[in-house]
Structures are given as C-alpha cells and as structure tokens.
N, CA, C and O atoms as CSV, one atom per row, in Angstrom:
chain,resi,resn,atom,element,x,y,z
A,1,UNK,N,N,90.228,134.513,100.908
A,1,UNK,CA,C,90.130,133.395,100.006
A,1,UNK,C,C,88.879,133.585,99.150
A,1,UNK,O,O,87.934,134.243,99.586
A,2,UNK,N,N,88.855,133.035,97.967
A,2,UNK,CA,C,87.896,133.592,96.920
A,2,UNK,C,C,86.915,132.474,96.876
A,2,UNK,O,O,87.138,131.265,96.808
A,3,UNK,N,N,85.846,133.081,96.925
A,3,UNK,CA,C,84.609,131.656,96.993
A,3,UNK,C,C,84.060,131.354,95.468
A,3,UNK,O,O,84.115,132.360,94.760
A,4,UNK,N,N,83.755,130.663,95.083
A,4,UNK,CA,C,83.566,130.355,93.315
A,4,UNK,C,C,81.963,129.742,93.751
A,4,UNK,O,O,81.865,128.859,94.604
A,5,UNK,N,N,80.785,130.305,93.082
A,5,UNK,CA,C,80.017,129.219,92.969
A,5,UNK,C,C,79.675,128.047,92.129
A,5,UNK,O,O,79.705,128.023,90.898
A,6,UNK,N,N,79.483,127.480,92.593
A,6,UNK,CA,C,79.240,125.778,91.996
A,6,UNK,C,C,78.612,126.450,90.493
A,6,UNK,O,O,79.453,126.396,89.595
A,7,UNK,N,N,77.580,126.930,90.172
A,7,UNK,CA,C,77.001,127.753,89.064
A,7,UNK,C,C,77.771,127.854,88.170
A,7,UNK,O,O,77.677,127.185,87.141
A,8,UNK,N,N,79.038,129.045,88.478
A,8,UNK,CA,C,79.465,129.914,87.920
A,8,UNK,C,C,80.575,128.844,87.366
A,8,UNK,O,O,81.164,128.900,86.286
A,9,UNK,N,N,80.683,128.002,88.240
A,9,UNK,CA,C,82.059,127.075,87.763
A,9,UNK,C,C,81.333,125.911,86.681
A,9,UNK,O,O,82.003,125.235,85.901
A,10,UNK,N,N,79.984,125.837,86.793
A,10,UNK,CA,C,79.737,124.987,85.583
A,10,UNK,C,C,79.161,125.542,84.214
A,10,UNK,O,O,78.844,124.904,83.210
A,11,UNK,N,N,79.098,127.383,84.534
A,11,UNK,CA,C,78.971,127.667,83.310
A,11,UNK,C,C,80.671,128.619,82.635
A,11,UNK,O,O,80.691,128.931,81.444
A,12,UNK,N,N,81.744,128.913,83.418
A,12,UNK,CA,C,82.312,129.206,83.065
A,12,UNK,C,C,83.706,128.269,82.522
A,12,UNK,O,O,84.565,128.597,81.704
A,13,UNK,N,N,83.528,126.673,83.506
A,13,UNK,CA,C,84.450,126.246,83.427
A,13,UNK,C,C,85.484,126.059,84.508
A,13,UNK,O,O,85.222,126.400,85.661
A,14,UNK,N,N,87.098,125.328,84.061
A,14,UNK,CA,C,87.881,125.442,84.790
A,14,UNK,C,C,88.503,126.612,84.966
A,14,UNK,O,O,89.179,126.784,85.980
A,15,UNK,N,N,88.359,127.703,83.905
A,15,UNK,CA,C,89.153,128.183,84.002
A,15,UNK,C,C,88.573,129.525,84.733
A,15,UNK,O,O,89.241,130.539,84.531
A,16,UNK,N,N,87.954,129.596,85.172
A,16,UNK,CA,C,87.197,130.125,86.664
A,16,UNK,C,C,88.003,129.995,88.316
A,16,UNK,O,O,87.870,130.750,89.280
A,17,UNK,N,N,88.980,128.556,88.161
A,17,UNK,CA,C,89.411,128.083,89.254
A,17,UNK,C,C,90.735,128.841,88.964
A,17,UNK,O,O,91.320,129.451,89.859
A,18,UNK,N,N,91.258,128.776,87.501
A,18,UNK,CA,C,92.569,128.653,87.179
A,18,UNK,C,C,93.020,130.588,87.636
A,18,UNK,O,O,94.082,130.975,88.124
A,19,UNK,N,N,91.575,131.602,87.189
A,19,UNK,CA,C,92.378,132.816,87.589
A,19,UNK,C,C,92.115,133.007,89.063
A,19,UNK,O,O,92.815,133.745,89.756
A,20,UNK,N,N,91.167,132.375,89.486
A,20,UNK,CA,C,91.131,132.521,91.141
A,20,UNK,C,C,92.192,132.198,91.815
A,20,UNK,O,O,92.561,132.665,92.893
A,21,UNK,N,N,92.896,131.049,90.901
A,21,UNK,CA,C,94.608,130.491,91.601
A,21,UNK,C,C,95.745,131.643,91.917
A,21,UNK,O,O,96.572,131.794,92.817
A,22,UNK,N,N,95.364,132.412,90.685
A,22,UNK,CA,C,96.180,133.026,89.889
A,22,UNK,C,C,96.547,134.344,91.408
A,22,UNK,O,O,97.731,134.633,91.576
A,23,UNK,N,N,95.621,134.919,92.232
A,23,UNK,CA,C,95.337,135.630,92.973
A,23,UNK,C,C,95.417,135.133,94.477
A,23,UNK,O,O,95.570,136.014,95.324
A,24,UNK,N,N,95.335,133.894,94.874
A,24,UNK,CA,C,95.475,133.494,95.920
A,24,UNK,C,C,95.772,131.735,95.881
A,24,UNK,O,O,95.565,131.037,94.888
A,25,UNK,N,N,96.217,131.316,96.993
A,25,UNK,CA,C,96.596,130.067,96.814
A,25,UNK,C,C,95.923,129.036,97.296
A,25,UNK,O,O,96.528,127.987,97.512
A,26,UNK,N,N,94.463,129.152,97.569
A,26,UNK,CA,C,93.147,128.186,97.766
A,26,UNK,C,C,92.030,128.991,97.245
A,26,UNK,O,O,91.955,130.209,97.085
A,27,UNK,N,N,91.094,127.959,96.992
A,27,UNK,CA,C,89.588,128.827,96.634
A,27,UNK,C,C,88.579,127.825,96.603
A,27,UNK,O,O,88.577,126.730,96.040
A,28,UNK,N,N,87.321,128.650,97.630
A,28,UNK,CA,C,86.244,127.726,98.035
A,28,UNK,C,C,85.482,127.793,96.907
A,28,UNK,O,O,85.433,128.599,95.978
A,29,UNK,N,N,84.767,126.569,97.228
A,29,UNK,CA,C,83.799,126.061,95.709
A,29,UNK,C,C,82.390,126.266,96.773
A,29,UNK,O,O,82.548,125.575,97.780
A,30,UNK,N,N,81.222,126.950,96.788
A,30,UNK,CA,C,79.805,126.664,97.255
A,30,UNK,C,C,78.917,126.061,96.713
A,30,UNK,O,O,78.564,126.670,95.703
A,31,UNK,N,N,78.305,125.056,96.892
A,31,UNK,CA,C,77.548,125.006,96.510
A,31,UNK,C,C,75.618,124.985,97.365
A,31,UNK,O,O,75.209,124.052,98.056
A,32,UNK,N,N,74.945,126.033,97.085
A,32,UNK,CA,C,73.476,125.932,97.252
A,32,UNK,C,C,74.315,127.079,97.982
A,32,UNK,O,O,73.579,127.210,98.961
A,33,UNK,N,N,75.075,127.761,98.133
A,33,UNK,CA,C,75.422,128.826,99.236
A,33,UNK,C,C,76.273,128.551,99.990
A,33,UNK,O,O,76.822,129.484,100.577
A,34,UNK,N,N,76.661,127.299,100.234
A,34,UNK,CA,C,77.777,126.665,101.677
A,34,UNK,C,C,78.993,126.253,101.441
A,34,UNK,O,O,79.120,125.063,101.153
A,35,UNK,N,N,80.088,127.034,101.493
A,35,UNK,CA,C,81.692,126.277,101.451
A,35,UNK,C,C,81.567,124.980,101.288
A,35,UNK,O,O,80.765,124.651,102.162
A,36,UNK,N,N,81.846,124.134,100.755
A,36,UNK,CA,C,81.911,122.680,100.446
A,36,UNK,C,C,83.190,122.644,99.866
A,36,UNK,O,O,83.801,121.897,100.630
A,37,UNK,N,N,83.757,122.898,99.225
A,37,UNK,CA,C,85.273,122.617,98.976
A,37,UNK,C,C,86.368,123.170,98.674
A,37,UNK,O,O,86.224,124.271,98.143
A,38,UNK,N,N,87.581,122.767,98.833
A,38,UNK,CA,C,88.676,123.782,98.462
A,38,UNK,C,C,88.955,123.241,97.637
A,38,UNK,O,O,88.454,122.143,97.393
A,39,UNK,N,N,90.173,123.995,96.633
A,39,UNK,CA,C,90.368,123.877,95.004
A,39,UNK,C,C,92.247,123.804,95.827
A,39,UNK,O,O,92.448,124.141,96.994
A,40,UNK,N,N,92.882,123.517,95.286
A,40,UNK,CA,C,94.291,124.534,95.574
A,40,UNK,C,C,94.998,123.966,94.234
A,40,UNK,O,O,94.362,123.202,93.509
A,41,UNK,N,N,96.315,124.348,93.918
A,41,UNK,CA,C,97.619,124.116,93.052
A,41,UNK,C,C,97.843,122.819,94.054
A,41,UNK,O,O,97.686,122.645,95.262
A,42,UNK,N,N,98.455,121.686,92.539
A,42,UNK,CA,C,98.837,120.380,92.793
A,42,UNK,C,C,100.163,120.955,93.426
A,42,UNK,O,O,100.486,119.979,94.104
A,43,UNK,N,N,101.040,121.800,93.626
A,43,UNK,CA,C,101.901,121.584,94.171
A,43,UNK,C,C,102.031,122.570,96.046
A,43,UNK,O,O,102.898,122.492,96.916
A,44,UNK,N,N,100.615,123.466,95.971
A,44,UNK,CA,C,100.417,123.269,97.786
A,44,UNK,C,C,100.287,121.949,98.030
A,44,UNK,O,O,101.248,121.265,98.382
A,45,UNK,N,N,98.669,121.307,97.805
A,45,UNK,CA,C,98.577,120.090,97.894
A,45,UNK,C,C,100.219,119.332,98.774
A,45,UNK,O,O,100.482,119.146,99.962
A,46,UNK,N,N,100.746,119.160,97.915
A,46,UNK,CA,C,101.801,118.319,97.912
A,46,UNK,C,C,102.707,118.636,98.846
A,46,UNK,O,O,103.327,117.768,99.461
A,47,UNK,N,N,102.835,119.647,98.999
A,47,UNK,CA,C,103.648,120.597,99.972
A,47,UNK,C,C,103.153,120.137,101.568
A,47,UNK,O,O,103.905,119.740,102.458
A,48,UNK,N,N,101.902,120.286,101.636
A,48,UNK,CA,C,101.068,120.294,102.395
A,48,UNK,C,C,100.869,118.641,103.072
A,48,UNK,O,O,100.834,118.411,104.281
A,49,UNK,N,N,100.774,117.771,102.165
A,49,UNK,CA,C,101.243,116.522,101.969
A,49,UNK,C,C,102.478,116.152,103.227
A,49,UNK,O,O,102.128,115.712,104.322
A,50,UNK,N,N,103.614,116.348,102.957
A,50,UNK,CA,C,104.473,116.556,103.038
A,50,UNK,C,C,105.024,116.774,104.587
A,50,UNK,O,O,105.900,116.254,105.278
A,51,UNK,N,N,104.016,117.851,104.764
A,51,UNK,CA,C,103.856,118.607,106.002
A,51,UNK,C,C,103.712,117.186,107.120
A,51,UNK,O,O,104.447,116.570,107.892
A,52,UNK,N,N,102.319,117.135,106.659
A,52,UNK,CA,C,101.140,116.008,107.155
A,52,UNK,C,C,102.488,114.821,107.657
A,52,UNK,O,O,102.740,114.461,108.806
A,53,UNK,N,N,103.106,114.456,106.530
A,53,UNK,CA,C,103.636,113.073,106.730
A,53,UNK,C,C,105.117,113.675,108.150
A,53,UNK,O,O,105.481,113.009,109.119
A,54,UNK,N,N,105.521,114.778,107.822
A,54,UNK,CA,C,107.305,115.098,108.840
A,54,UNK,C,C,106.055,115.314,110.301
A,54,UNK,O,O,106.291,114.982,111.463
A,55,UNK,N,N,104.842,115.906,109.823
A,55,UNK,CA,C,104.138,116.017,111.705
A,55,UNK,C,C,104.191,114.637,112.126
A,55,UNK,O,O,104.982,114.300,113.006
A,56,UNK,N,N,103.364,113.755,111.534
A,56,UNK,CA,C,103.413,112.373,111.578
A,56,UNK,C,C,104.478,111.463,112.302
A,56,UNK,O,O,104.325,110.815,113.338
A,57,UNK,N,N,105.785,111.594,111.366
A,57,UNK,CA,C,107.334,111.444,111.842
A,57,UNK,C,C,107.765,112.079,113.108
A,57,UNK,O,O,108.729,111.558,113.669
A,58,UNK,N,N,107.209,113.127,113.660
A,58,UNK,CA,C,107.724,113.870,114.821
A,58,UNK,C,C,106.910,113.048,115.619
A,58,UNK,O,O,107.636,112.434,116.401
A,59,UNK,N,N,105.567,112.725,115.789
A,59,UNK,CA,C,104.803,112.251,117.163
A,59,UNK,C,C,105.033,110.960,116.920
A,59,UNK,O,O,104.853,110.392,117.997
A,60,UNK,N,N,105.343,110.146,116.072
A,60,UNK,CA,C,106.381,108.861,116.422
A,60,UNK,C,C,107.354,108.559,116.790
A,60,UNK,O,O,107.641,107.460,117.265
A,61,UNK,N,N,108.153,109.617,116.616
A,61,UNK,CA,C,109.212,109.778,117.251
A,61,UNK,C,C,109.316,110.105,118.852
A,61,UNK,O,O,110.041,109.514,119.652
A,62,UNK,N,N,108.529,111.054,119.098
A,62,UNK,CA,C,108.237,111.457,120.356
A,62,UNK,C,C,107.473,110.463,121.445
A,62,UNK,O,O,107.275,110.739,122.628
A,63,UNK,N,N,107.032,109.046,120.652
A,63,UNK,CA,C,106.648,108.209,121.335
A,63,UNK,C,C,107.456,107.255,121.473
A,63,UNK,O,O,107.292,106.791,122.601
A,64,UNK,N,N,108.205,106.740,120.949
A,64,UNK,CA,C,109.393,105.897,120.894
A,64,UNK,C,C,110.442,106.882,122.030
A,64,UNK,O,O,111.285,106.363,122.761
A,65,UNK,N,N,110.238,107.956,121.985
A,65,UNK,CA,C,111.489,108.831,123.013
A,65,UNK,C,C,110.696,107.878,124.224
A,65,UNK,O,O,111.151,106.983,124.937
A,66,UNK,N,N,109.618,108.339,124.154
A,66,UNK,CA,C,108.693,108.347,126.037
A,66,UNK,C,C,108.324,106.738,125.916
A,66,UNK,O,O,107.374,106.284,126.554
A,67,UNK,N,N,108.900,106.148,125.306
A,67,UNK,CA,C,108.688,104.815,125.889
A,67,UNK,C,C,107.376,103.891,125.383
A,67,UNK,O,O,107.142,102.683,125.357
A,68,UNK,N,N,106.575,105.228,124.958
A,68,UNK,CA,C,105.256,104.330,124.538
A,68,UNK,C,C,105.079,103.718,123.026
A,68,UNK,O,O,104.527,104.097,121.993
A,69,UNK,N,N,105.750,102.703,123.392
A,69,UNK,CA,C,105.340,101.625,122.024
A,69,UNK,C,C,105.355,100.344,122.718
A,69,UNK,O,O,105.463,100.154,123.930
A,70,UNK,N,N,105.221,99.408,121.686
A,70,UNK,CA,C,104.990,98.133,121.725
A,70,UNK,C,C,105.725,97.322,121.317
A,70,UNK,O,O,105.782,97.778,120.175
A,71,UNK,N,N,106.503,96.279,121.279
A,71,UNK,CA,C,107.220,95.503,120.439
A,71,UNK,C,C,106.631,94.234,120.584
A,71,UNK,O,O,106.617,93.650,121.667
A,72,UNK,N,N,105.954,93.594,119.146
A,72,UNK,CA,C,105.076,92.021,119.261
A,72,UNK,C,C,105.070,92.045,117.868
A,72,UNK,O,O,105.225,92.931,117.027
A,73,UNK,N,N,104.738,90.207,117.820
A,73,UNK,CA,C,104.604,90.015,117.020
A,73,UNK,C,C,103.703,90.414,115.943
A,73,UNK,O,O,102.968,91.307,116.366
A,74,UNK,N,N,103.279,89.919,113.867
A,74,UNK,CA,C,101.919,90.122,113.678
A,74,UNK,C,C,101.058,89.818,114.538
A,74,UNK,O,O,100.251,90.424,115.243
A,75,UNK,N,N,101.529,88.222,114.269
A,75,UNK,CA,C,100.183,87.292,115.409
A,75,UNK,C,C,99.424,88.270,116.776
A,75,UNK,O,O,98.244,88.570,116.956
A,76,UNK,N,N,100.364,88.509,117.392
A,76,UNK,CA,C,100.483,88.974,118.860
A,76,UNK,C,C,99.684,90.230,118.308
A,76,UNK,O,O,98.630,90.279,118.942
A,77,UNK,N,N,99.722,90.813,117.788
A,77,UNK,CA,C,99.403,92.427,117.375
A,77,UNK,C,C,97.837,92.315,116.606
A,77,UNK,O,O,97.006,93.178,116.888
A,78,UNK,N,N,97.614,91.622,115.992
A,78,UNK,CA,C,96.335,90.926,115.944
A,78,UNK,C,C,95.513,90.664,116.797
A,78,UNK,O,O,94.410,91.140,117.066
A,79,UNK,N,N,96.332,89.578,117.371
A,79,UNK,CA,C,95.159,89.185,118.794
A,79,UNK,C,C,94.994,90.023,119.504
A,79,UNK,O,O,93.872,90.003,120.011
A,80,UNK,N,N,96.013,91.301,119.997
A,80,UNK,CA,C,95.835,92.313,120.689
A,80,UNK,C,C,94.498,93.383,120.520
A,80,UNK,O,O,93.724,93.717,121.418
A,81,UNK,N,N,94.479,93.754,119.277
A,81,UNK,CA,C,93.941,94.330,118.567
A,81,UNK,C,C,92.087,93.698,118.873
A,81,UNK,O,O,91.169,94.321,119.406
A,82,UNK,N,N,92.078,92.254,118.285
A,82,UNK,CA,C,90.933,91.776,118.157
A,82,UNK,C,C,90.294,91.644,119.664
A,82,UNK,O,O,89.089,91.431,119.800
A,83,UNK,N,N,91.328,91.806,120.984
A,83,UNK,CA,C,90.759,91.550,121.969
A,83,UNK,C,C,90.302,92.574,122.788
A,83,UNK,O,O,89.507,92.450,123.720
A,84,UNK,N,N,91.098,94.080,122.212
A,84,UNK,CA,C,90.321,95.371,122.430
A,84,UNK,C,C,89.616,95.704,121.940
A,84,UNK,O,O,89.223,96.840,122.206
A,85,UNK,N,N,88.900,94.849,120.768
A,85,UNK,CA,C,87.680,95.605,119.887
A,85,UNK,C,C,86.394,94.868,120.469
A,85,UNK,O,O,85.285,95.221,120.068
A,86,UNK,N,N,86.549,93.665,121.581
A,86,UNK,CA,C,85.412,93.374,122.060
A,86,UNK,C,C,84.897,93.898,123.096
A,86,UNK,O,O,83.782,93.544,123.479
C-alpha cells in the first residue's frame, strides 16, 4: 500500500491520491511520519460498507437462532437500560 505524505499531498494536490488509486486500492496519508489515514475509491468504501452491514445481519441472526434476545416494550427497554447503567 502506498504511503502519501501529508506534504506532498498539500503541495501536489488531489491528484497525488488519484494516481496512487490508480495502482492500488487504498493509500496511507502520514502525517509528521505516522500512518494516520486511509484514502480509498468511493466505491471500496461502499463495498466495504456493505460488508460491515450482511456481518452485522449474520450475528443477529445467529442470536435470534440461540435464543438470545429480548422481547419488551420501549418503556420496558428504557427502564432496562437506565437500570443497568447505574
């Protein structure tokens, strides 16, 4: 993965990010020397997104299989809530 420095990206621009895309499909931004961020295409992102939400869908599912949920009201789910946070 291609590291860009913070520098180089404010004197060259975006389009610093755009051929780093061009070559791989993330790229770290440093700044002072230290990975601080990834760049990617709006449509990994999204992909990726995506991912996040069907993993999501599977371990809810897998809890509703095994029994562990809850069925209550708002009210009830509230007070529940407010009486484990003391």
């Amino acid at each position: 993965m291609k590291t860009i420095a913070a520098n180089e990206l404010k004197t060259k621009g975006v389009s610093t990010i755009q051929n780093a895309l061009e070559e791989d499909s993330e790229v770290l931004i440093s700044v002072r020397g230290k990975e601080r961020y990834v760049v990617m295409d709006l449509e990994e992102y999204n992909r990726l997104r995506v991912c996040e939400l069907e993993a999501a869908l599977y371990e809810t599912r897998q809890q509703i299989a095994a029994g562990d949920v809850v069925e209550e009201s708002v009210e009830a789910h509230i007070a529940r809530i407010k009486a484990e946070t003391k």
